[in-house]
C-alpha positions in Angstrom: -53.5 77.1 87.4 -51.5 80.3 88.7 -48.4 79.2 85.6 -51.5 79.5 83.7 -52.8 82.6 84.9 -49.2 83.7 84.7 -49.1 83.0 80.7 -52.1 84.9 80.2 -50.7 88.0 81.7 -47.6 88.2 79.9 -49.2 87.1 76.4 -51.7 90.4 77.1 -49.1 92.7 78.6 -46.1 91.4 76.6 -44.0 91.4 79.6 -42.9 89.0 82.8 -44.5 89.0 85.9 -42.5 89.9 88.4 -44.4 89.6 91.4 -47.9 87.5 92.5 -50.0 86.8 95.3 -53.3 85.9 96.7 -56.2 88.4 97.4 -58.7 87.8 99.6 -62.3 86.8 98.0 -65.0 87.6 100.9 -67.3 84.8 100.9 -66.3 83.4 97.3 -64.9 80.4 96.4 -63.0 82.2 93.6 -59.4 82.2 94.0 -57.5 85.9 93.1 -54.2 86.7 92.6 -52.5 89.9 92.0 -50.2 89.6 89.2 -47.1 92.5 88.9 -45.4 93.3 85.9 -42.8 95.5 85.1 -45.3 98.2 83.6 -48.8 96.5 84.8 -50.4 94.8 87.3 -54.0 92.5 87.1 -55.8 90.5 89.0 -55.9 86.6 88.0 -59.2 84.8 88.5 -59.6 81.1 89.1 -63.2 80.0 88.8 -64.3 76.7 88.1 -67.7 77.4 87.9 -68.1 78.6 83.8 -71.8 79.9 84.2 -70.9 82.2 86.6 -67.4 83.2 84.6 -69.6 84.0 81.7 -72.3 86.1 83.9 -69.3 88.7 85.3 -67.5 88.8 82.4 -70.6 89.4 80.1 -71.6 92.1 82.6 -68.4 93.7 83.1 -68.3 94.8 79.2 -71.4 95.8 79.3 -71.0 97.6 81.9 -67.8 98.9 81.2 -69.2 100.2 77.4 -71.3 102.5 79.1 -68.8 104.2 81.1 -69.4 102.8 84.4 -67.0 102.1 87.2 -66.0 98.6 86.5 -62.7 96.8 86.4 -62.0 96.2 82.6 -61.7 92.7 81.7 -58.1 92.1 79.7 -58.0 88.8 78.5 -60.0 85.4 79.6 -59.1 81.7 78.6 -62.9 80.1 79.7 -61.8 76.5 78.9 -58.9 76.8 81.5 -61.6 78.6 84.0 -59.5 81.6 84.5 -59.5 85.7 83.1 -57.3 88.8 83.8 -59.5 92.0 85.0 -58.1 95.3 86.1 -56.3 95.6 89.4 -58.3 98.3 91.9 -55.9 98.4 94.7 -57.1 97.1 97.8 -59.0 99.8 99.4 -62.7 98.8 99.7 -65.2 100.8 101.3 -65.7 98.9 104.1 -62.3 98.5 105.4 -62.3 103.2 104.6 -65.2 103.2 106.9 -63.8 100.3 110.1 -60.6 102.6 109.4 -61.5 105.9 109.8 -64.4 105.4 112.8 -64.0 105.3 116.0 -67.5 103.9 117.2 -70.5 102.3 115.6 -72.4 106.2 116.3 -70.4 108.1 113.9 -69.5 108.8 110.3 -66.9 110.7 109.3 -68.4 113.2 106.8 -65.4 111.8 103.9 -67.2 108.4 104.5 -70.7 109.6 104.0 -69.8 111.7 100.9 -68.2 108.3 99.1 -71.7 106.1 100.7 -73.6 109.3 98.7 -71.6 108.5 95.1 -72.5 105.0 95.4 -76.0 105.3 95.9 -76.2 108.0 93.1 -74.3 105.4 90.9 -76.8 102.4 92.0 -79.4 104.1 89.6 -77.0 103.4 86.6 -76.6 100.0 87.1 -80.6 99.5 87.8 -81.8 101.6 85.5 -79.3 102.5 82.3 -77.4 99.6 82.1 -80.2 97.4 82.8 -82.9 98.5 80.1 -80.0 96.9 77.9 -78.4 94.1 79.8 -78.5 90.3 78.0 -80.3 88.5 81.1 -79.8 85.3 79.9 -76.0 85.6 80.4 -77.5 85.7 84.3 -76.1 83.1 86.7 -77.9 81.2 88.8 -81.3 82.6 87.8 -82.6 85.2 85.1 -84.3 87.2 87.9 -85.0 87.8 91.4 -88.8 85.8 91.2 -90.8 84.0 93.4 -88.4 80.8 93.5 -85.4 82.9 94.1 -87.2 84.3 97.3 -88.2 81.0 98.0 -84.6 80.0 97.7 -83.4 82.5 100.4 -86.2 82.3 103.0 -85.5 78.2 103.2 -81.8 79.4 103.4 -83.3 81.2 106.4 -85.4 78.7 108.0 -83.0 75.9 107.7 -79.5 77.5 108.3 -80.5 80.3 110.7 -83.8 79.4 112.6 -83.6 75.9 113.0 -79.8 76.1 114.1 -80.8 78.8 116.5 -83.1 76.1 117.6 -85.8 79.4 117.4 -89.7 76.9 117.3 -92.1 77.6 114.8 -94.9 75.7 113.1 -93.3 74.9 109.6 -96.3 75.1 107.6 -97.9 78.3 109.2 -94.3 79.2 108.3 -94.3 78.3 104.8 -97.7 80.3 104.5 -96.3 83.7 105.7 -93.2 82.9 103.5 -95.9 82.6 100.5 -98.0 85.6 101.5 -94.6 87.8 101.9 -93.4 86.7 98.4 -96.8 87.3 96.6 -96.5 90.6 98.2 -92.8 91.2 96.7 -93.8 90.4 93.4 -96.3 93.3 93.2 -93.1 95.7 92.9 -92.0 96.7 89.8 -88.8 94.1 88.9 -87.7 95.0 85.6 -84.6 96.2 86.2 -81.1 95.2 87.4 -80.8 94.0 90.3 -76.7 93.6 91.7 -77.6 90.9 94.5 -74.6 91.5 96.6 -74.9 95.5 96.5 -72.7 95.7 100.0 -69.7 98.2 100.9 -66.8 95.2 100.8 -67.8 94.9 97.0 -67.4 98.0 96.6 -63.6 99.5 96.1 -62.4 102.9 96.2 -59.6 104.4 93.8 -58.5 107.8 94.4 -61.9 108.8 96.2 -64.0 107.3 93.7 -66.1 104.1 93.9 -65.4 101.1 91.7 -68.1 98.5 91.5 -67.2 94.6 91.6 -68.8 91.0 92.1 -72.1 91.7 90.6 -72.0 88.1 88.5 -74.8 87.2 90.6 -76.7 90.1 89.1 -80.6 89.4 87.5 -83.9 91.1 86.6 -85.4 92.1 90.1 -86.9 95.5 92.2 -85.3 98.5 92.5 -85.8 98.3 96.5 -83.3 95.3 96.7 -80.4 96.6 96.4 -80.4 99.7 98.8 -81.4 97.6 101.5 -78.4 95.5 101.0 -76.2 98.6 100.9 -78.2 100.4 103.9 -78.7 97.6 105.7 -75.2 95.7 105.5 -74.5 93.7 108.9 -70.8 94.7 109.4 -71.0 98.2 108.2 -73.6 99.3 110.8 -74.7 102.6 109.3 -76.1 105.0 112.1 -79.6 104.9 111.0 -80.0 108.9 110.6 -77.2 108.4 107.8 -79.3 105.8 106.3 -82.3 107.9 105.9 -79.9 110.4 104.0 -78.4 107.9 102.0 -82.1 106.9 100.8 -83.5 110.3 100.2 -80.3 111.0 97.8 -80.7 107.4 95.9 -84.4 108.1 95.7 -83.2 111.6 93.8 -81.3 110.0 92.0 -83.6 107.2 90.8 -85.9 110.1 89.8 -83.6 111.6 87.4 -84.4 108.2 85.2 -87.6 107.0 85.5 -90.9 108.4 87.2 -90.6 107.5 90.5 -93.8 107.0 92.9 -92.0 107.3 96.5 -94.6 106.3 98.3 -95.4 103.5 96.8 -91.7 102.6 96.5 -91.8 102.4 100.4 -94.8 100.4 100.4 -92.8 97.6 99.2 -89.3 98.8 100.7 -89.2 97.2 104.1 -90.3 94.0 102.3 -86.8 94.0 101.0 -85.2 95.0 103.8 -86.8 92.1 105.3 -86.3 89.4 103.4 -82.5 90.7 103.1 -82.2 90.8 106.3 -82.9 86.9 106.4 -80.9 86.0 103.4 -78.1 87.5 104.9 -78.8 85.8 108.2 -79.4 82.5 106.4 -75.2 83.1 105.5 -74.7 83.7 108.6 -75.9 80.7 110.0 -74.5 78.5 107.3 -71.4 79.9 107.4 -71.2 79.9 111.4 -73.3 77.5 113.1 -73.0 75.3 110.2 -69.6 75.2 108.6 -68.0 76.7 112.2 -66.7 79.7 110.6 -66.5 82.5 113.7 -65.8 84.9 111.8 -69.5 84.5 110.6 -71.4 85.0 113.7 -69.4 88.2 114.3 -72.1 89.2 112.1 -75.3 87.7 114.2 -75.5 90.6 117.0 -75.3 93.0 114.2 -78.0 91.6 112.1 -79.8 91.2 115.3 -79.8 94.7 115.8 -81.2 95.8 111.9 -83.6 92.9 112.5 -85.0 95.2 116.0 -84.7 98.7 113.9 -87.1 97.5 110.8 -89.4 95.9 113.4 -89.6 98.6 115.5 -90.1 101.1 112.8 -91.5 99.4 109.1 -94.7 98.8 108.7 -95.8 95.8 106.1 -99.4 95.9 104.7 -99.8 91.9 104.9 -100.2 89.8 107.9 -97.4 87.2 108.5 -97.7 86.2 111.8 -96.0 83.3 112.4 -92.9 84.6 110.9 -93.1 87.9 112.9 -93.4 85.8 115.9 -90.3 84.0 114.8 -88.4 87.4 114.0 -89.5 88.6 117.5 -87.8 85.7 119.1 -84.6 86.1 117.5 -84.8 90.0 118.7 -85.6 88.5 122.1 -82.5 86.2 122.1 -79.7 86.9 124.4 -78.0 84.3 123.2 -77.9 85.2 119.1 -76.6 88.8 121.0 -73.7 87.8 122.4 -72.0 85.3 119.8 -69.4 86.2 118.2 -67.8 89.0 120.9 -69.4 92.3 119.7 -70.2 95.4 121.5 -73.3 97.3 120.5 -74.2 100.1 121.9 -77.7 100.8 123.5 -79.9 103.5 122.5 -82.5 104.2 125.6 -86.4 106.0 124.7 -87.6 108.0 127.1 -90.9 109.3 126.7 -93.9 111.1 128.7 -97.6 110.7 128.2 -101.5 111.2 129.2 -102.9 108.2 130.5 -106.1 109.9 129.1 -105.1 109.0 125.5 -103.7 105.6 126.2 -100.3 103.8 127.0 -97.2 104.0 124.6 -96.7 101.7 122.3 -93.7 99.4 122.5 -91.6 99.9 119.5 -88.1 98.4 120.9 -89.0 95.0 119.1 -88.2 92.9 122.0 -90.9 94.4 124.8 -88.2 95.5 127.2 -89.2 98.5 129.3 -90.6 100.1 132.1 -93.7 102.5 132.4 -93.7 104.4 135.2 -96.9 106.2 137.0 -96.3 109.6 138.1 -100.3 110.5 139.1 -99.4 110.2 142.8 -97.3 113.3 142.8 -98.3 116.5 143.3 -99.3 118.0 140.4 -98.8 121.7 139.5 -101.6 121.4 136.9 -104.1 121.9 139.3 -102.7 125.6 140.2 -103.6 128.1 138.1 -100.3 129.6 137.6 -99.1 126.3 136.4 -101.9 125.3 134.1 -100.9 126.4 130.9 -97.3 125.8 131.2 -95.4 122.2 130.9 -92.8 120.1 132.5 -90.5 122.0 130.4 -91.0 125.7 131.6 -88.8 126.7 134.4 -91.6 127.8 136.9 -93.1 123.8 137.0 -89.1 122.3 137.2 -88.9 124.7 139.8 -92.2 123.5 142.0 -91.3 120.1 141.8 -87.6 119.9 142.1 -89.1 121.3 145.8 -91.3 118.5 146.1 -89.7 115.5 148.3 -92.0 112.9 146.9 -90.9 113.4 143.1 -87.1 113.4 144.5 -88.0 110.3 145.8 -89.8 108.8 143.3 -87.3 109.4 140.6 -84.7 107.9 142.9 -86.4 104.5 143.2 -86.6 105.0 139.3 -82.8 105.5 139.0 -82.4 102.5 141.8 -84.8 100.2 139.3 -83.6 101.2 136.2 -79.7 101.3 136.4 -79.0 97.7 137.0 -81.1 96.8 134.2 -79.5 99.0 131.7 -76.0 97.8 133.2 -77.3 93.9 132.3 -79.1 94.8 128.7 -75.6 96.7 128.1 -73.5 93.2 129.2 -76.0 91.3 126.9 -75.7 93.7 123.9 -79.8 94.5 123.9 -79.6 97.7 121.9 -83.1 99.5 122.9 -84.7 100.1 126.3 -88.1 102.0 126.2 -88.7 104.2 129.6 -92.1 105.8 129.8 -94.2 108.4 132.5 -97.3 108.8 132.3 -99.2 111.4 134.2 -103.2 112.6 133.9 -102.7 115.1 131.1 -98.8 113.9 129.9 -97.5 117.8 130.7 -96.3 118.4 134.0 -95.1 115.5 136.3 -94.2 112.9 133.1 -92.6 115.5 131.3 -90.6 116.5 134.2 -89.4 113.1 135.0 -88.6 112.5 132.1 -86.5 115.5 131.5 -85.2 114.2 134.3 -84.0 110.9 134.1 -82.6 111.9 130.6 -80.1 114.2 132.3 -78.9 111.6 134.9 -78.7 108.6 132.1 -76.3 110.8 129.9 -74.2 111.9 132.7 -74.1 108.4 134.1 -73.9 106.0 130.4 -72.1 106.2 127.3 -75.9 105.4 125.7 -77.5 107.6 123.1 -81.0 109.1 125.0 -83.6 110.4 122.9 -86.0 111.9 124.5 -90.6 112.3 123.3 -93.2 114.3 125.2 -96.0 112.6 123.0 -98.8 114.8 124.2 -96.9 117.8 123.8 -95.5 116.6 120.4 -98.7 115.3 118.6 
């Protein structure tokens, strides 16, 4: 096969090849070589799989017509199952951003400026090059329906939950999985959807992206997509960046069609969701399955997105039975510690009125602590103190004077700082910390001010901080 890929390149270049080897194909059973000429280099493709030869290289002349960043496609020979496309280096976006940071909490501004190309290009594909695209050169399915999710969510169940050994009652199961993908459907899907939109297919070339392996490409919902790129395991996007990254693709959508943001949300953590669990259906297939490691690498990280779109997305359906099952995979010290990965924790303190209720718990896997402060003295009953907070300078001052609130907080710090120790060992990424008080503006707000000060002079965590009576 490689002599033959070898004949090809010099019959299209007219000259030898002087040089060849293999380049890695992430999660592809393709086989790529890098063929060196004199004058010109290519990459060789070995595919035995014709369908899905026809699908990319269909695509990539489309694509390629319309001026977008593709690799051009030299020269094919479809009964031999091999084609020549152009050589982009070896530079992809992912291995720029593990490069370049130093910790899963930042992004280097170059990194965020490439991420904010991509997801203005996104719209091109979807959108321009879609309205035109011949779908029936689309491999394995002409779009992204009802069977397709079907397809991925049994990918999920069997290759990810059951290996996890996670319990569930298969039918109730199979009903959420039905109400979630009647709920999909309900999105506009007539446009392009990429399938694999995710930063290792994507390469950079003198600062610019170049867009590959999109032969699994079909008719599907805009929202797809951008959750693959936002929410891509190994890439771990601080999730301020992501919000970024989504308002600019958003922009950019709108400069093609009408676009209804809010009901593009509505359906947007649908996506997420059930990317979320195609990816972790690979995952599991890959690793627990076919014993790959380098697979469940990717588990604690998935864990972690699975705990952010729980703890902040909202569906409007009710699919209890597979929440209950996401929920237990959140709740899994196990599924957080394959694999070797350190996450970091992010720790929420907050204060409150008892008066107006108890926080809600938001970390996705009900770990926390909600401490009463009502037994201290409270400055809110002094008149100088009444319409001040927790925050003014006058309050801190009363209580830091108060020996019962030193040693209350202490006993907090006691409680609390062998917990965040163990959650840290067993890569939990969220603890929620909460005070209540009778109105949620003296004593809470002071503690937690508080404990916030000691936890980032003690932890390398991120603290964020909510006084929710004095907020709302």
């Amino acid at each position: 096969m490689h002599e033959k890929l070898t004949k090809l390149f010099e019959s299209h270049f007219k000259e030898k090849v002087v040089k060849s080897g293999p380049v890695t194909a992430n999660g592809s059973d393709r086989k790529l070589s890098r063929l060196v000429g004199v004058k010109h280099s290519a990459i060789g493709v070995e595919n035995a799989d014709r369908t899905e030869n026809i699908a990319f290289l269909e695509f990539s002349r489309h694509f390629y017509k319309l001026g977008l960043p593709v690799p051009e496609i030299y020269s094919e020979e479809l009964d031999s199952d091999i084609y020549l496309e152009e050589d982009l280096g070896e530079d992809t976006l992912f291995d720029l951003l593990d490069e370049r940071r130093s910790d899963e909490n930042t992004f280097p501004a170059d990194i965020e400026v490439l991420y904010e190309k991509v997801v203005q290009i996104l719209p091109e594909f979807q959108i321009k090059a879609g309205q035109s695209l011949n779908y029936e050169a689309c491999y394995p399915r002409h779009s992204f329906d009802r069977q397709s999710m079907i397809w991925d969510l049994n990918y999920f169940k069997y290759y990810f939950l059951k290996l996890a050994k996670v319990p569930f009652n298969e039918q109730k199961l199979e009903d959420d999985f039905d109400t979630l993908t009647h709920f999909l459907m309900q999105a506009d899907h007539n446009y392009f959807l990429y399938r694999d939109f995710q930063s290792r297919n994507i390469m950079i070339r003198e600062d610019q992206p170049y867009f590959i392996d999109y032969q699994g490409g079909r008719r599907g919902a805009l929202q797809y997509d951008i959750a693959s790129l936002l929410f891509d395991a190994k890439a771990l996007l601080p999730f301020d960046v992501r919000a970024r990254l989504l308002e600019k693709y958003l922009e950019a959508v709108s400069t093609h069609i009408k676009l209804e943001q809010k009901q593009f949300m509505t359906y947007y953590a649908g996506y997420v969701l059930i990317r979320l669990m195609q990816a972790m259906g690979a995952y599991g297939f890959r690793g627990f399955y076919e014993r790959k490691v380098q697979f469940l690498q990717s588990v604690p990280l998935a864990i972690k997105n699975l705990e952010y779109v729980l703890r902040t997305m909202e569906l409007p359906i009710k699919i209890p039975t597979l929440m209950n099952a996401l929920q237990t995979l959140v709740r899994s010290t196990r599924l957080r510690e394959l694999g070797d990965v350190n996450l970091s924790m992010t720790i929420q303190v907050q204060s409150f009125s008892y008066k107006k209720g108890l926080p809600k718990d938001k970390s996705g896997h009900g770990g926390g602590f909600i401490f009463d402060c009502r037994s201290l003295p409270n400055p809110g009953r002094l008149e100088q103190y009444k319409e001040q907070t927790g925050n003014d300078p006058e309050v801190i001052t009363f209580l830091e004077n108060e020996e019962n609130v030193h040693s209350f907080l202490t006993h907090v710090k006691d409680l609390i700082s062998p917990v965040i120790e163990n959650y840290s060992e067993r890569n939990f990424s969220h603890l929620s910390v909460a005070f209540g008080c009778t109105g949620g503006q003296h004593r809470s707000v002071y503690c937690a001010n508080t404990l916030v000060k000691y936890l980032q002079e003690k932890y390398s965590v991120k603290v964020h901080v909510k006084h929710r009576e004095l907020e709302d």
